[in-house]
mmCIF file of the N, C-alpha and C atoms, coordinates in Angstrom:
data_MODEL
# 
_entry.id   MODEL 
# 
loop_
_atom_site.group_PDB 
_atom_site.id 
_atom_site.type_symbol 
_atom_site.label_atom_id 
_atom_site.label_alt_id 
_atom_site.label_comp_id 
_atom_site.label_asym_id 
_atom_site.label_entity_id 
_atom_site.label_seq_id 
_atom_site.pdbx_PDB_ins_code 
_atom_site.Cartn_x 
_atom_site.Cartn_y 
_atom_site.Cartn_z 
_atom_site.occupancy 
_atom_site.B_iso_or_equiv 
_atom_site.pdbx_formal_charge 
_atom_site.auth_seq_id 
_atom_site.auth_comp_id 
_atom_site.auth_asym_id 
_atom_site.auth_atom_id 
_atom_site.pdbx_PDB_model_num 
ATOM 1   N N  . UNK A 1 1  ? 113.724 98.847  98.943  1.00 0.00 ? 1  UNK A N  1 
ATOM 2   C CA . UNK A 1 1  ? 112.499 98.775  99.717  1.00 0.00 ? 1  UNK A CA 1 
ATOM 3   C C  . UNK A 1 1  ? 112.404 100.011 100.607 1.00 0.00 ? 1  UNK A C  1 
ATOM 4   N N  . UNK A 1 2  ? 111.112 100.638 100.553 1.00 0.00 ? 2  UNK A N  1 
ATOM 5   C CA . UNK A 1 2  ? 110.979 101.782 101.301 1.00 0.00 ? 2  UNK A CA 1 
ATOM 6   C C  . UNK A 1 2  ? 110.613 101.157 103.110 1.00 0.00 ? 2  UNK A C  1 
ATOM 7   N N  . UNK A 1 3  ? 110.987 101.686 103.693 1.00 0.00 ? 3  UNK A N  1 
ATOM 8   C CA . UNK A 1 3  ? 110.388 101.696 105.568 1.00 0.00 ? 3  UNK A CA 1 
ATOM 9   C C  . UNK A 1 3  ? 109.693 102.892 106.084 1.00 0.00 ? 3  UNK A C  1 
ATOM 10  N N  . UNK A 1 4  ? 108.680 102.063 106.480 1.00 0.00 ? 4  UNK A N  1 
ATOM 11  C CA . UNK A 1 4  ? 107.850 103.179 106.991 1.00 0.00 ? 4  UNK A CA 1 
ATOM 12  C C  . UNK A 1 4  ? 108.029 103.109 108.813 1.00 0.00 ? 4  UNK A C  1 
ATOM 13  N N  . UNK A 1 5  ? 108.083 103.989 109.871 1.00 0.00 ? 5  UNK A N  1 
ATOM 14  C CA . UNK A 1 5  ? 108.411 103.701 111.186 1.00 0.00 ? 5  UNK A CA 1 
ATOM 15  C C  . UNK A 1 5  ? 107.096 104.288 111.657 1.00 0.00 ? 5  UNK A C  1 
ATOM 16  N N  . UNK A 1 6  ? 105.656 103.487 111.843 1.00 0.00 ? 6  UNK A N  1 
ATOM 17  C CA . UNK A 1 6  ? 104.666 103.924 112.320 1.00 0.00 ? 6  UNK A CA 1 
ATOM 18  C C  . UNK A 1 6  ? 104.653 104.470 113.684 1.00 0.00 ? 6  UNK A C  1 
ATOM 19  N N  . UNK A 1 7  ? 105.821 104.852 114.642 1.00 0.00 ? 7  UNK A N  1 
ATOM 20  C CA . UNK A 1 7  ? 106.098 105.885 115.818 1.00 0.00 ? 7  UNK A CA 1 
ATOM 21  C C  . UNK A 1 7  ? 106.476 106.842 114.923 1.00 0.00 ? 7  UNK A C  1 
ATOM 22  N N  . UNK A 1 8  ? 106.827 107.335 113.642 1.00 0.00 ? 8  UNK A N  1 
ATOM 23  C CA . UNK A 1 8  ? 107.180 108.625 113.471 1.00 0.00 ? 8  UNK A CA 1 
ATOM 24  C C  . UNK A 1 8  ? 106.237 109.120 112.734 1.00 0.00 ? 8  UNK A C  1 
ATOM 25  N N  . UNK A 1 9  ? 106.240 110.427 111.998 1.00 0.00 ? 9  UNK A N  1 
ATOM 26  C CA . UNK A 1 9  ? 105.152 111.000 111.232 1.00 0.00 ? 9  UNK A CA 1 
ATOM 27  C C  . UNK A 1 9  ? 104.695 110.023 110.008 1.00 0.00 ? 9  UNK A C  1 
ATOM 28  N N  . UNK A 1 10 ? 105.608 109.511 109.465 1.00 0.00 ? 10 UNK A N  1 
ATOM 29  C CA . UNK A 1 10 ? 105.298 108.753 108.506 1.00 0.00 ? 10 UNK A CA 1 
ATOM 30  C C  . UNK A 1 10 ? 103.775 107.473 109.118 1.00 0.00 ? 10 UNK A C  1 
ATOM 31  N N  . UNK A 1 11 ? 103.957 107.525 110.386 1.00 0.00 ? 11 UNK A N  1 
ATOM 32  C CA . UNK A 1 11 ? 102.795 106.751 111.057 1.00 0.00 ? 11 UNK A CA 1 
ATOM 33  C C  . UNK A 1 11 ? 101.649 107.047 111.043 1.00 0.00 ? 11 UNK A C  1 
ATOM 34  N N  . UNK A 1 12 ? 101.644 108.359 110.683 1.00 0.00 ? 12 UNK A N  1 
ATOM 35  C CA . UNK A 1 12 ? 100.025 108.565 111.047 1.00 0.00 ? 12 UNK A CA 1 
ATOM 36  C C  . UNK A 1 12 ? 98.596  108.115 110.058 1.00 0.00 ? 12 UNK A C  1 
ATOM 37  N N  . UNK A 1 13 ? 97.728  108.409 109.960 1.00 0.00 ? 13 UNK A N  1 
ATOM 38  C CA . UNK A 1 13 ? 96.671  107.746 109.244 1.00 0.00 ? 13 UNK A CA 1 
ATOM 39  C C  . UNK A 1 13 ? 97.151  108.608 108.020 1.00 0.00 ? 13 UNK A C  1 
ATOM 40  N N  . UNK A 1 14 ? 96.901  110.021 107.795 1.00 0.00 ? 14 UNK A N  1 
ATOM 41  C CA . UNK A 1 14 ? 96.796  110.658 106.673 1.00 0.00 ? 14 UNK A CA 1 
ATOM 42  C C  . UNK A 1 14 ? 98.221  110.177 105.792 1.00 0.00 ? 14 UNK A C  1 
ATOM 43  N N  . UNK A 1 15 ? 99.347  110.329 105.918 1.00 0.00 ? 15 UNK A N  1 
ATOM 44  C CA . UNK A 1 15 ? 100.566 110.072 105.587 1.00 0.00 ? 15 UNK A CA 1 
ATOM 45  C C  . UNK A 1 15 ? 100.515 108.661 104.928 1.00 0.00 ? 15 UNK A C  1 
ATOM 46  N N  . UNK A 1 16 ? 100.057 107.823 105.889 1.00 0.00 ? 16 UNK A N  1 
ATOM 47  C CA . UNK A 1 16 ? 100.001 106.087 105.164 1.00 0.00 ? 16 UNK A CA 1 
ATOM 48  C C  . UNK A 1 16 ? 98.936  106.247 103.924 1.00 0.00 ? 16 UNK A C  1 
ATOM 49  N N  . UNK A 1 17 ? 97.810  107.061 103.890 1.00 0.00 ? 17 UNK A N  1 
ATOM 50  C CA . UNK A 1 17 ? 97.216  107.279 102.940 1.00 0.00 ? 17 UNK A CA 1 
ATOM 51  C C  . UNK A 1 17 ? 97.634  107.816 102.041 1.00 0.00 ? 17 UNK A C  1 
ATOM 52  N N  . UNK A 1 18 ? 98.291  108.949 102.093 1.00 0.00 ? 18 UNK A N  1 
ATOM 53  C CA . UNK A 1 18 ? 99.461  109.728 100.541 1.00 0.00 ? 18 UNK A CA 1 
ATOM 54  C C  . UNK A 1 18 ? 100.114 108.550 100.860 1.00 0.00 ? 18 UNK A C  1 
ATOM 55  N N  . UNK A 1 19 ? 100.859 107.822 101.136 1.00 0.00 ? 19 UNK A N  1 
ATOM 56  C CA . UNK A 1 19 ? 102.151 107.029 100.969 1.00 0.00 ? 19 UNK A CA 1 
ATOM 57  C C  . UNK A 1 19 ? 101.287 105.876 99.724  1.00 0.00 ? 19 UNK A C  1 
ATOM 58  N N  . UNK A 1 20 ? 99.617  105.192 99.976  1.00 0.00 ? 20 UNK A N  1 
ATOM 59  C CA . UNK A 1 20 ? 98.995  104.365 99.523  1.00 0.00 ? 20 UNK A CA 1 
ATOM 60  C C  . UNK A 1 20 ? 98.929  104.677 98.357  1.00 0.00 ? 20 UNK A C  1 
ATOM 61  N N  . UNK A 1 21 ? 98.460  106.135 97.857  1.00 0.00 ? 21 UNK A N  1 
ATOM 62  C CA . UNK A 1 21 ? 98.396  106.760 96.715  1.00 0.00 ? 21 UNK A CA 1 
ATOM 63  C C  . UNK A 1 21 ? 99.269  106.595 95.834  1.00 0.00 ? 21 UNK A C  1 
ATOM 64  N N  . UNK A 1 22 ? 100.193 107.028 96.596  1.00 0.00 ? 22 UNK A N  1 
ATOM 65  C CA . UNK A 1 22 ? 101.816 106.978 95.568  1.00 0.00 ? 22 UNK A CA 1 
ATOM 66  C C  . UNK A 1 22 ? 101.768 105.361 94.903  1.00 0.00 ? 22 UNK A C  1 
ATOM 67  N N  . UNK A 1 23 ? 102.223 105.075 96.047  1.00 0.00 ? 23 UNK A N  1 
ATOM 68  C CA . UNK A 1 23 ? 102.283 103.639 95.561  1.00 0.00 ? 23 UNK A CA 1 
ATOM 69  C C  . UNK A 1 23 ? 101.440 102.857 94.694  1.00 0.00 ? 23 UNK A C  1 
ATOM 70  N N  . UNK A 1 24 ? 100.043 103.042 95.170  1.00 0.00 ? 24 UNK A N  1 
ATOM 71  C CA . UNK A 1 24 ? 99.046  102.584 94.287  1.00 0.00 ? 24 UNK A CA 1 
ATOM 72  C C  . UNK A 1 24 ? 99.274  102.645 92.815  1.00 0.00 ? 24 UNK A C  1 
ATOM 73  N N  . UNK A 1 25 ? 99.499  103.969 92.609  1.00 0.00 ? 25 UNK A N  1 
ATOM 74  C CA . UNK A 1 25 ? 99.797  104.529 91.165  1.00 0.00 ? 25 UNK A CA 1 
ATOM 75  C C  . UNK A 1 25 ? 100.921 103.765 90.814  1.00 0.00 ? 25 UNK A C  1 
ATOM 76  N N  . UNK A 1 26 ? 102.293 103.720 91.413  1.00 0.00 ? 26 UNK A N  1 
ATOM 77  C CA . UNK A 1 26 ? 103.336 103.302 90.619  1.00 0.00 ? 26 UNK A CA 1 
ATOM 78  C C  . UNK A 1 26 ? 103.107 101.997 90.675  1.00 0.00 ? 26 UNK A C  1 
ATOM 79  N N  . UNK A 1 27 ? 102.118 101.030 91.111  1.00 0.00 ? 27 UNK A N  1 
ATOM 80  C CA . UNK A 1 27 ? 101.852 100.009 91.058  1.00 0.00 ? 27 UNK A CA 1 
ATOM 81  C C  . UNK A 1 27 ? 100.861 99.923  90.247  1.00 0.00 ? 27 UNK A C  1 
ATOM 82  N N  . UNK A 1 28 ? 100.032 100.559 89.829  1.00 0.00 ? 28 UNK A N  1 
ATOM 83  C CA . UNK A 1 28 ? 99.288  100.448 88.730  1.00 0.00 ? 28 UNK A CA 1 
ATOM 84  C C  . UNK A 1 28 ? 97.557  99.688  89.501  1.00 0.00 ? 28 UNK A C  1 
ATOM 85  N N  . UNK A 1 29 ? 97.847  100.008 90.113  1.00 0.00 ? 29 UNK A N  1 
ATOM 86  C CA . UNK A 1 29 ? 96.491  99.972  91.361  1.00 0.00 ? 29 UNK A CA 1 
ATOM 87  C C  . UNK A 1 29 ? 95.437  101.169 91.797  1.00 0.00 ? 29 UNK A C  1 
ATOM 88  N N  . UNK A 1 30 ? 94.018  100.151 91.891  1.00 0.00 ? 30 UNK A N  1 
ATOM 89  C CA . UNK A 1 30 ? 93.061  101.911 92.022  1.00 0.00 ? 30 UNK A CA 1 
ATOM 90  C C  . UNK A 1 30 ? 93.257  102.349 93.583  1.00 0.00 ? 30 UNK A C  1 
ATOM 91  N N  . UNK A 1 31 ? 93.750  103.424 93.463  1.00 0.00 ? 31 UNK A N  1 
ATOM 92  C CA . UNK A 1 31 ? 94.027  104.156 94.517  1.00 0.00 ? 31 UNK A CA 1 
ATOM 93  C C  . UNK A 1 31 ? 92.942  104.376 95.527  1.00 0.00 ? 31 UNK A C  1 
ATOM 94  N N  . UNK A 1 32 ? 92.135  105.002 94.843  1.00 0.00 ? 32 UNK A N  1 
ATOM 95  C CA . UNK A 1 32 ? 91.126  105.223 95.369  1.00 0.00 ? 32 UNK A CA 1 
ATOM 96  C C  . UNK A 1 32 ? 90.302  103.776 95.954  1.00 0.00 ? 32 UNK A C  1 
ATOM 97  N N  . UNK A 1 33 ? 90.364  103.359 95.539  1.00 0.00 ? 33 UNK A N  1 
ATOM 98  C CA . UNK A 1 33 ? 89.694  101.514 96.183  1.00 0.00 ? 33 UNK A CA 1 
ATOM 99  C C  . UNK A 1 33 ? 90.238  101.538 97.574  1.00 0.00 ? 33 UNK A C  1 
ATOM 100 N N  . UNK A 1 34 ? 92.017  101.226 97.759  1.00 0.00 ? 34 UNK A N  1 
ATOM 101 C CA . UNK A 1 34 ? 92.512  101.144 98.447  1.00 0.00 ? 34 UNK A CA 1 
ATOM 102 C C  . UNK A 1 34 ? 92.334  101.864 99.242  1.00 0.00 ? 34 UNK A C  1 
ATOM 103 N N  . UNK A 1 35 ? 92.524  103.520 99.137  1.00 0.00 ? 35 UNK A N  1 
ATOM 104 C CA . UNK A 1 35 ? 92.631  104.759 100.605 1.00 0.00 ? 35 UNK A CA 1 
ATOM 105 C C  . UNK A 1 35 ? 90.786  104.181 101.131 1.00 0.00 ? 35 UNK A C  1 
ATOM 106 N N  . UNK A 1 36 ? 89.636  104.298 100.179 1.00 0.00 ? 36 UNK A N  1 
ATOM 107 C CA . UNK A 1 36 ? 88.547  104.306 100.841 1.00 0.00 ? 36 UNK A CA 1 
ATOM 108 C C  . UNK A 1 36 ? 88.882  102.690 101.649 1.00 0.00 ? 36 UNK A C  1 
ATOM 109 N N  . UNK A 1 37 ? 89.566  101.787 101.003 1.00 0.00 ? 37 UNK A N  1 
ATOM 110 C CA . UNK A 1 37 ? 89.275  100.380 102.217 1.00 0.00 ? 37 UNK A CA 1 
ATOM 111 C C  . UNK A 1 37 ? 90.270  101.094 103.953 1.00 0.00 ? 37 UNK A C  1 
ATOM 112 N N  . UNK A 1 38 ? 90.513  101.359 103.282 1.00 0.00 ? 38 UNK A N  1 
ATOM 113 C CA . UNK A 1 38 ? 91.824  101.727 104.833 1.00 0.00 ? 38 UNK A CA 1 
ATOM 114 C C  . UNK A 1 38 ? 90.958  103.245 105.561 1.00 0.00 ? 38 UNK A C  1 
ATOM 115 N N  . UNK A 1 39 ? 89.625  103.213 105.382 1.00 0.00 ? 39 UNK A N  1 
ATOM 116 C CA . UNK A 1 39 ? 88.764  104.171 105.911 1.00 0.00 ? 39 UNK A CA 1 
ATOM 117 C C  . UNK A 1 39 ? 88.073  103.735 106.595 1.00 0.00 ? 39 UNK A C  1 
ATOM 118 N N  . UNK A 1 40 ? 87.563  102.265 106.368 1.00 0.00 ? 40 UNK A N  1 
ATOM 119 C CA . UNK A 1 40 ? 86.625  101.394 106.689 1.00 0.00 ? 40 UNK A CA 1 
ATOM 120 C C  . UNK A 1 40 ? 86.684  101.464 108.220 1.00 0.00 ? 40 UNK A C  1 
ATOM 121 N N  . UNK A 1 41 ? 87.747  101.051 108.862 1.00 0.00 ? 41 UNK A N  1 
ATOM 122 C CA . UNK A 1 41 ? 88.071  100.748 110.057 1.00 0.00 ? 41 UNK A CA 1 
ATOM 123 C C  . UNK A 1 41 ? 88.730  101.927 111.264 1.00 0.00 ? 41 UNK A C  1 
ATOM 124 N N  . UNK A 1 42 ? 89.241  101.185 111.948 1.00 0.00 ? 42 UNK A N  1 
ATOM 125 C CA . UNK A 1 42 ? 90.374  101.728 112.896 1.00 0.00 ? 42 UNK A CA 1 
ATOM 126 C C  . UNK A 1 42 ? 91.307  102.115 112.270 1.00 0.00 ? 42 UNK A C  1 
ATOM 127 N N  . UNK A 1 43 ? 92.414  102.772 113.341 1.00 0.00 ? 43 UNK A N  1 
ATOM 128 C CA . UNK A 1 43 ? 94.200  102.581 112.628 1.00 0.00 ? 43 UNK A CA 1 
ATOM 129 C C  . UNK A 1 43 ? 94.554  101.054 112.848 1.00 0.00 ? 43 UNK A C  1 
ATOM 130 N N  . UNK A 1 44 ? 93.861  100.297 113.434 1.00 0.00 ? 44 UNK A N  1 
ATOM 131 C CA . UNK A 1 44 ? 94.668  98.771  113.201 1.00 0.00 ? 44 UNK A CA 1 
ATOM 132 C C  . UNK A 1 44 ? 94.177  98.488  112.077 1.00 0.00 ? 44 UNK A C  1 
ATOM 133 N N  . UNK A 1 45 ? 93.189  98.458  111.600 1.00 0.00 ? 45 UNK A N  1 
ATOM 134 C CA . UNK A 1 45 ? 92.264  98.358  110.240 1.00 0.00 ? 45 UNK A CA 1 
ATOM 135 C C  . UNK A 1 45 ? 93.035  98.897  108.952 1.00 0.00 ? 45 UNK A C  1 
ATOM 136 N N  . UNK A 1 46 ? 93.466  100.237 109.248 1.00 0.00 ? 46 UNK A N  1 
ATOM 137 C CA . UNK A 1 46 ? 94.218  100.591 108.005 1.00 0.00 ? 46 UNK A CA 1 
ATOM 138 C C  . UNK A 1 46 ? 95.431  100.821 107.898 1.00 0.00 ? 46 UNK A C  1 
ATOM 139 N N  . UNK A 1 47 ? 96.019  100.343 109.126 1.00 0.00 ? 47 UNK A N  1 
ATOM 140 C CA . UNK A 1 47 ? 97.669  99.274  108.766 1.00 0.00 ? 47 UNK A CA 1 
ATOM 141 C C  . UNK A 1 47 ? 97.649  98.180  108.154 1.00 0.00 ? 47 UNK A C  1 
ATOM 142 N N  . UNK A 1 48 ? 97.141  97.481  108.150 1.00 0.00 ? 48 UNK A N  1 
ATOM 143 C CA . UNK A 1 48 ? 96.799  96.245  107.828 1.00 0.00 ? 48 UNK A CA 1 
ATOM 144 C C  . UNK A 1 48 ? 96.152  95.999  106.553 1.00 0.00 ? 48 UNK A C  1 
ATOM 145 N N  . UNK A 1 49 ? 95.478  97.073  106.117 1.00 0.00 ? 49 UNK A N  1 
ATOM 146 C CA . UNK A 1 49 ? 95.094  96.828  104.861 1.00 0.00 ? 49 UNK A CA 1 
ATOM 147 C C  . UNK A 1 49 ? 96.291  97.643  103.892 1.00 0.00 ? 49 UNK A C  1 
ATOM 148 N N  . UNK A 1 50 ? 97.132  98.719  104.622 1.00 0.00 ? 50 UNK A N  1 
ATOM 149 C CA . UNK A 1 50 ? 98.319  99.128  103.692 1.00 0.00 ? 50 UNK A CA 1 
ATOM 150 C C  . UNK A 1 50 ? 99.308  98.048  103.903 1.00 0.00 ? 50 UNK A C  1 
ATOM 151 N N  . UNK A 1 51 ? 99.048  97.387  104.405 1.00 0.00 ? 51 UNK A N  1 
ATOM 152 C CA . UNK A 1 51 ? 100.549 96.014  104.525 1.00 0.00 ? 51 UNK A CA 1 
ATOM 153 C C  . UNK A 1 51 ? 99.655  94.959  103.755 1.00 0.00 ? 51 UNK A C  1 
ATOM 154 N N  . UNK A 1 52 ? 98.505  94.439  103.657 1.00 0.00 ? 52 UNK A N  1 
ATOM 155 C CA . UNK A 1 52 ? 97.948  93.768  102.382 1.00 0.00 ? 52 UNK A CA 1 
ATOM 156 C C  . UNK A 1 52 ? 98.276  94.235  101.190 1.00 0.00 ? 52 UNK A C  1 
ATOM 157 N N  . UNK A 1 53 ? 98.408  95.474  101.046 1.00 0.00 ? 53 UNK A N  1 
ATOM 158 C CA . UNK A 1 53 ? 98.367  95.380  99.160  1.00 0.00 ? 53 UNK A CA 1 
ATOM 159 C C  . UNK A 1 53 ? 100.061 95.894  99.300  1.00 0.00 ? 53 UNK A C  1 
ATOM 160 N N  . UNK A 1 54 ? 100.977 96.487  100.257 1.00 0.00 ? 54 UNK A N  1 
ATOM 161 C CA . UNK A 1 54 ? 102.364 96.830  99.929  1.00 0.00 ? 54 UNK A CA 1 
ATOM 162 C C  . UNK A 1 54 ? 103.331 96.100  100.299 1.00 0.00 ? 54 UNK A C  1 
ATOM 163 N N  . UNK A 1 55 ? 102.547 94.972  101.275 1.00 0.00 ? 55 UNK A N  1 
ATOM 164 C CA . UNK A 1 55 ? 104.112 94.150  101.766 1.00 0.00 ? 55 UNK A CA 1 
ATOM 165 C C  . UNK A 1 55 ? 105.023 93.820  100.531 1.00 0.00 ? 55 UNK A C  1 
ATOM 166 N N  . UNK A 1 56 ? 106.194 93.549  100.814 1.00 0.00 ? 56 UNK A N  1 
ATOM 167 C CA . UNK A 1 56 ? 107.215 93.550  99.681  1.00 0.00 ? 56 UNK A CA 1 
ATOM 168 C C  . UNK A 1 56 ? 107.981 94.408  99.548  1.00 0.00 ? 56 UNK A C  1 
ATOM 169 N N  . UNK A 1 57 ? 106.911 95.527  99.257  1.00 0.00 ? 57 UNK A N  1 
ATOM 170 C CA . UNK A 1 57 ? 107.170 96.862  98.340  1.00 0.00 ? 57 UNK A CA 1 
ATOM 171 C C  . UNK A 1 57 ? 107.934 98.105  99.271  1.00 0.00 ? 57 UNK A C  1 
ATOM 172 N N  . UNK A 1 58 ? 106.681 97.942  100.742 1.00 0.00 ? 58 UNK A N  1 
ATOM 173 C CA . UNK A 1 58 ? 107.289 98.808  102.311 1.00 0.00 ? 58 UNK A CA 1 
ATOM 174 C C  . UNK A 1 58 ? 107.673 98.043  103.438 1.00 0.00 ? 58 UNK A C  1 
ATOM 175 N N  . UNK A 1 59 ? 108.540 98.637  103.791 1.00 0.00 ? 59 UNK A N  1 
ATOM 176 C CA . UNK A 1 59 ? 109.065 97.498  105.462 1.00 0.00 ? 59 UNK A CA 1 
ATOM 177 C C  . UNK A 1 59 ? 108.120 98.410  106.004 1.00 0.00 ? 59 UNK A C  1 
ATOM 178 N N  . UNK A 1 60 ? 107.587 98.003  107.122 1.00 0.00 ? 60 UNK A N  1 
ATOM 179 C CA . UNK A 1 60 ? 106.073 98.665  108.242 1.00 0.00 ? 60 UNK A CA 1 
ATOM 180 C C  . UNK A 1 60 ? 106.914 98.346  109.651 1.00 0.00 ? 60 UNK A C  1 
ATOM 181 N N  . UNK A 1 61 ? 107.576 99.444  110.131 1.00 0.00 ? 61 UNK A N  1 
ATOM 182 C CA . UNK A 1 61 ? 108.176 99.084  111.613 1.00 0.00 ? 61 UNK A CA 1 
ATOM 183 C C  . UNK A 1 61 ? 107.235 99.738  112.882 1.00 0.00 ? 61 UNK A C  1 
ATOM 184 N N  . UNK A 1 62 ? 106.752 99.144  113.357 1.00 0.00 ? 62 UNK A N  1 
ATOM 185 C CA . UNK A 1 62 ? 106.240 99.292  115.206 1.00 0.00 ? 62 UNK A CA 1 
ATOM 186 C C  . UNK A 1 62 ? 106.804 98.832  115.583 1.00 0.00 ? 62 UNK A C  1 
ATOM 187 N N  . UNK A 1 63 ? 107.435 99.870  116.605 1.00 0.00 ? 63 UNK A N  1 
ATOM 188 C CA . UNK A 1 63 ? 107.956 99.811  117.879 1.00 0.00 ? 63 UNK A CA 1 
ATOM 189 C C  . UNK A 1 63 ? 107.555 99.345  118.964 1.00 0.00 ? 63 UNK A C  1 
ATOM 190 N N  . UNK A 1 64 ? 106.358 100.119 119.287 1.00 0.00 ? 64 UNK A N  1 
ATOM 191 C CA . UNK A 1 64 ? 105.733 99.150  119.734 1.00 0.00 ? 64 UNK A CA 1 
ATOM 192 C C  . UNK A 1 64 ? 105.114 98.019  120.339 1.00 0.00 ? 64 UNK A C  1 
ATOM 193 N N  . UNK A 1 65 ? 105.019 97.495  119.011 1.00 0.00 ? 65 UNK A N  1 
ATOM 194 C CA . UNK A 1 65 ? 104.683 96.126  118.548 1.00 0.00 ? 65 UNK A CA 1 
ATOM 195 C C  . UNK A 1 65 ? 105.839 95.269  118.839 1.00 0.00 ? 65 UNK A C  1 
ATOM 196 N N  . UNK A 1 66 ? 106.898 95.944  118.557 1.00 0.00 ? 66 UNK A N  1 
ATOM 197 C CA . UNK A 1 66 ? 108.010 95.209  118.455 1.00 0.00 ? 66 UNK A CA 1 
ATOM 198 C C  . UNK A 1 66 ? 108.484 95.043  120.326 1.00 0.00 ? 66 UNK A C  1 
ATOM 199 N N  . UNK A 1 67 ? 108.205 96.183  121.098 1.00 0.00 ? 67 UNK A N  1 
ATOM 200 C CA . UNK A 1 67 ? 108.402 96.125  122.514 1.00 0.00 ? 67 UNK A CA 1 
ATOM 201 C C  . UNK A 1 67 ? 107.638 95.257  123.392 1.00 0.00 ? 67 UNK A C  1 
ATOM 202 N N  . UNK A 1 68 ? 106.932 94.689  122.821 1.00 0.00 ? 68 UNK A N  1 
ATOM 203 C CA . UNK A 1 68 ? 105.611 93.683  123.556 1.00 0.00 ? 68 UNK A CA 1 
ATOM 204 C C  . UNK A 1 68 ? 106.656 92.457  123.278 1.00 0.00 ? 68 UNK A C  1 
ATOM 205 N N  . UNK A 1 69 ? 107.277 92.334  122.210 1.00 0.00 ? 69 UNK A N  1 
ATOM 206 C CA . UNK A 1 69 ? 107.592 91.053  121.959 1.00 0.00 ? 69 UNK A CA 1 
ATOM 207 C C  . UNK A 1 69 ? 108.313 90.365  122.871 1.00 0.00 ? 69 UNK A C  1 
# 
């Protein structure tokens, strides 16, 4: 399983989008569907829609998220 640590570069919008791509493809998924849904919104919007179609596949760590707790 890959981890992504949304405090590091791997966090940012563009990056989760190549990361969607990749994946999309080796998943056999339209890529393009996906990056334009994760456009739609915010960055809470398109975390959330890359953890809809990859949970499983990526661990998604906020810090964060995780510091509120």
């Amino acid at each position: 399983m890959v981890t992504i640590d949304l405090s590091g570069q791997d966090g940012n919008a563009f990056a989760l989008m190549g990361h969607a791509k990749n994946f999309a493809k080796q998943m056999g998924l339209d890529s393009d569907e996906i990056v334009y849904e994760m456009q739609q919104g915010d960055y809470e919007d398109l975390v959330d829609v890359f953890k809809r179609y990859f949970d499983g596949v990526v661990e998604v760590i906020d810090r964060e998220e995780d510091e509120w707790e």
